[in-house]
Residue frames as qw, qx, qy, qz and C-alpha x, y, z in Angstrom:
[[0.000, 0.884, 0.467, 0.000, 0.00, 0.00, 0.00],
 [0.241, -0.885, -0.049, 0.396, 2.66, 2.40, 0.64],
 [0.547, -0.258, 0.518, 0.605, 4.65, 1.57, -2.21],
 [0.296, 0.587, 0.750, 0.074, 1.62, 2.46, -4.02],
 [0.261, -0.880, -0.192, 0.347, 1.54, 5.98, -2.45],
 [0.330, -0.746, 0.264, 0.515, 4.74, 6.68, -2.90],
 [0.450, 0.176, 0.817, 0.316, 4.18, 5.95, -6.73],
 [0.090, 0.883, 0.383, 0.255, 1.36, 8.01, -7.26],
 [0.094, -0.943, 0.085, 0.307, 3.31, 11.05, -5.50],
 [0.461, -0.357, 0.415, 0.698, 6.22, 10.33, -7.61],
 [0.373, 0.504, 0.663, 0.410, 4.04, 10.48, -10.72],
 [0.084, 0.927, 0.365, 0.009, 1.93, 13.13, -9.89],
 [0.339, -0.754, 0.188, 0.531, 5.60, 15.41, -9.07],
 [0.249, -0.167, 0.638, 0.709, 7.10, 14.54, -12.60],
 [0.225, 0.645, 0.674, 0.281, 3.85, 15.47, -14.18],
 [0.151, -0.921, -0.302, 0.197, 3.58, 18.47, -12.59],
 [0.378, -0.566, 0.290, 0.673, 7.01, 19.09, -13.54],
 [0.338, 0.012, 0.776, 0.532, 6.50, 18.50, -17.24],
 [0.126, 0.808, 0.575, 0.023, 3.36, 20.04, -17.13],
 [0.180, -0.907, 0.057, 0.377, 4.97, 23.45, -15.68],
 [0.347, -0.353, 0.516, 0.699, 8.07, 23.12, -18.44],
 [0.220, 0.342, 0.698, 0.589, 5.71, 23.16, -21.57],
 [0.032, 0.867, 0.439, -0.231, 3.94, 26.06, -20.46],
 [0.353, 0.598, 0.046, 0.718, 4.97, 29.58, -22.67],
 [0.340, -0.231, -0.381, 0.828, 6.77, 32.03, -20.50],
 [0.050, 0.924, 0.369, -0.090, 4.46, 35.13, -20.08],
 [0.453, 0.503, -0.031, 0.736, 5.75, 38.43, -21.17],
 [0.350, -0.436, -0.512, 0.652, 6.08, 40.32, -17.77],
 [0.060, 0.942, 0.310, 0.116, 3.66, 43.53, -17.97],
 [0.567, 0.405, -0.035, 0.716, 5.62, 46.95, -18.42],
 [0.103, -0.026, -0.333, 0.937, 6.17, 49.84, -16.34],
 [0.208, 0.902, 0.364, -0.101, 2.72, 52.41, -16.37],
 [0.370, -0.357, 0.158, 0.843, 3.43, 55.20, -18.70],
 [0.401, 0.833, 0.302, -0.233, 1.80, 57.64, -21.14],
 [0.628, 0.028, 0.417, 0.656, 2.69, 59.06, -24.12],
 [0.133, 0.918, 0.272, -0.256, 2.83, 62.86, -24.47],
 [0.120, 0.968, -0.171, -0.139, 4.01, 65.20, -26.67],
 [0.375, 0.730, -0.561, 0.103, 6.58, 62.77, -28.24],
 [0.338, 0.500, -0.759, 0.244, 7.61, 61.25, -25.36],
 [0.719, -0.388, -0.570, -0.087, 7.04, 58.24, -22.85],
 [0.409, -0.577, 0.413, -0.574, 6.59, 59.15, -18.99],
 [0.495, 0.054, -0.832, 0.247, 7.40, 56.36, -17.09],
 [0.682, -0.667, -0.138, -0.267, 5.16, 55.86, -13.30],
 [0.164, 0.472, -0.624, 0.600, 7.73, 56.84, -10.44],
 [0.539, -0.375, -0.741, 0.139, 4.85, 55.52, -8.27],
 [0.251, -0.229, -0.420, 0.842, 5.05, 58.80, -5.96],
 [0.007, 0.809, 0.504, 0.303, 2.24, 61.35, -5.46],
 [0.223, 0.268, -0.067, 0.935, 2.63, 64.94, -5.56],
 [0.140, -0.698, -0.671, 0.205, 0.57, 67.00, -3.32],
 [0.154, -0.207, 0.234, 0.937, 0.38, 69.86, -5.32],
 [0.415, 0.689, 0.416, -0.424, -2.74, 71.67, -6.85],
 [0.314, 0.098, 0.606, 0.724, -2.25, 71.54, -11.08],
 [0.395, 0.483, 0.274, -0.732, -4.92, 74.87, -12.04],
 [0.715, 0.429, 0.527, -0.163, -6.93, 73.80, -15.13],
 [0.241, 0.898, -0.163, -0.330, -4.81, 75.72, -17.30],
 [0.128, -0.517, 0.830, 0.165, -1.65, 73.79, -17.00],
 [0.745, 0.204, 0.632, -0.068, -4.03, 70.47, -17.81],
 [0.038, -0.454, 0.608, 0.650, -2.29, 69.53, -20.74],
 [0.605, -0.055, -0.604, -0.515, -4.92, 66.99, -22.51],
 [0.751, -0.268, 0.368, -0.479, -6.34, 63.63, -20.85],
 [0.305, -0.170, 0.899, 0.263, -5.29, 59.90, -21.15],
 [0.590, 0.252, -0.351, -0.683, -7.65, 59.13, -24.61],
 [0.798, 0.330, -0.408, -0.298, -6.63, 55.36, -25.21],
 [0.613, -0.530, 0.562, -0.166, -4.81, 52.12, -23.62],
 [0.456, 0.604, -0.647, -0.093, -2.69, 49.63, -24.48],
 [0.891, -0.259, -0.365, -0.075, -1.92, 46.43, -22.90],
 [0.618, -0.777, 0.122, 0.011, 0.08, 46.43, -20.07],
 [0.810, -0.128, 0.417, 0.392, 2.92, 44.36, -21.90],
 [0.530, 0.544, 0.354, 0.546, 3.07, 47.17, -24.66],
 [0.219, -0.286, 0.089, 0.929, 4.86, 50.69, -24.77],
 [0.516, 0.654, 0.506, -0.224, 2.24, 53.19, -26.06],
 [0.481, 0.027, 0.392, 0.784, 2.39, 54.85, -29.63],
 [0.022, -0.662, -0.672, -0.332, -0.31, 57.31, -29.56],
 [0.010, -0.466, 0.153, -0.872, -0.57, 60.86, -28.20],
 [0.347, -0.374, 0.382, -0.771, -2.12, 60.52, -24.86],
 [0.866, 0.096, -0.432, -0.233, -2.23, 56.91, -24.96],
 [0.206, -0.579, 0.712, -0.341, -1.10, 54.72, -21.76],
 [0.589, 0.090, -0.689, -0.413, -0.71, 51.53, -20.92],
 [0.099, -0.178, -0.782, 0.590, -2.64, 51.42, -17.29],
 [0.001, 0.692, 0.712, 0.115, -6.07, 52.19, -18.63],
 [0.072, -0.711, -0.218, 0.664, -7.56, 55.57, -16.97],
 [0.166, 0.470, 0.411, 0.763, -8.89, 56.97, -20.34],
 [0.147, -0.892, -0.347, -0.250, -10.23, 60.63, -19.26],
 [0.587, -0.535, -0.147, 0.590, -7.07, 61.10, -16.51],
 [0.280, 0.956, -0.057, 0.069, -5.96, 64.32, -16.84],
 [0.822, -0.080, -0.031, 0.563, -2.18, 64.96, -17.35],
 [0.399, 0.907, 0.007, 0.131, -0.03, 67.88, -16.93],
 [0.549, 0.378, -0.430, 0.609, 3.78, 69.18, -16.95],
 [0.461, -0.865, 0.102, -0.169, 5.55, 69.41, -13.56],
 [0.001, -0.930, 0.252, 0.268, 8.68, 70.14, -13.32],
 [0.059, 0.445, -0.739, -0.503, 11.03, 67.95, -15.49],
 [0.151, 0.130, 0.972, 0.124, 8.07, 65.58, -15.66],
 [0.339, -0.213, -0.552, -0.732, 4.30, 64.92, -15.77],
 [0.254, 0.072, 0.679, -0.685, 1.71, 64.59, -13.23],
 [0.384, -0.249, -0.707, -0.539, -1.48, 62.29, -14.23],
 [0.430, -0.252, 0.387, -0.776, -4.39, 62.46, -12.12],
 [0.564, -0.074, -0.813, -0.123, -5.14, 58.91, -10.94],
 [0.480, -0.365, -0.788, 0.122, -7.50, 58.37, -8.46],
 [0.216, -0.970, 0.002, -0.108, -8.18, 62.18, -7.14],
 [0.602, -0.530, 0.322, 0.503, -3.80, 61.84, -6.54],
 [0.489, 0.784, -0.375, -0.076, -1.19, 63.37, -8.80],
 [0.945, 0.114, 0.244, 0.184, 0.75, 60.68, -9.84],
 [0.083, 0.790, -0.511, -0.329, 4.29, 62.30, -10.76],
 [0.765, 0.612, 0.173, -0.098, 5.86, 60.58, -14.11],
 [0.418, -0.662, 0.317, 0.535, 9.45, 60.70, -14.96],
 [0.733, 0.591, -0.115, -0.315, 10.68, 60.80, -19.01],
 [0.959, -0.181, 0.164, 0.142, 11.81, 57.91, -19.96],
 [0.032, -0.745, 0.572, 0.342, 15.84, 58.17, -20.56],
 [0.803, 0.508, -0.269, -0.157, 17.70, 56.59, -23.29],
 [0.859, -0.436, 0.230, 0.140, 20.09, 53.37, -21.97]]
């Protein structure tokens, strides 16, 4: 009986292994970032606590991308929030995400 056992767990472990190796790696989802004016803002993850007057509101996120994709579209991001507003602060961008500015950094070249 126990040789049994220990049979079936040996099976079930080298299935499981063989199961998990023929799976396709996943592409790993990308920063958050928008695309304004040219260029991609990368999410620093920090919130500003700073009042942006409607003026400075440079447009609004329009469109979305998957997560795994870099947008190519003027005001196009790929963390959803179509309508966020976005606007310049100082070398970056502040997007309004969730009633929080959401500070943005541009993305540098490696």
């Amino acid at each position: 009986m126990r040789r049994a056992l220990r049979l079936l767990l040996a099976l079930i472990c080298i299935l499981s292994l063989l199961t998990g190796c023929a799976q396709q790696e996943r592409e790993w989802d990308r920063r958050p970032m928008v695309l304004v004016k040219g260029t991609i803002y990368l999410d620093t993850g920090k919130q500003i606590p700073v009042e942006v007057h409607e003026s400075a509101v440079l447009g609004e996120i329009t469109s979305s991308v998957d997560p795994s994709e870099i947008p190519t579209e003027e005001g196009q991001s790929n963390f959803g929030w179509e309508g966020a507003e976005y606007a310049f602060y100082e070398d970056g961008l502040v997007v309004l995400i969730d009633h929080e500015w959401v500070l943005f950094e541009k993305e540098t070249e490696e």
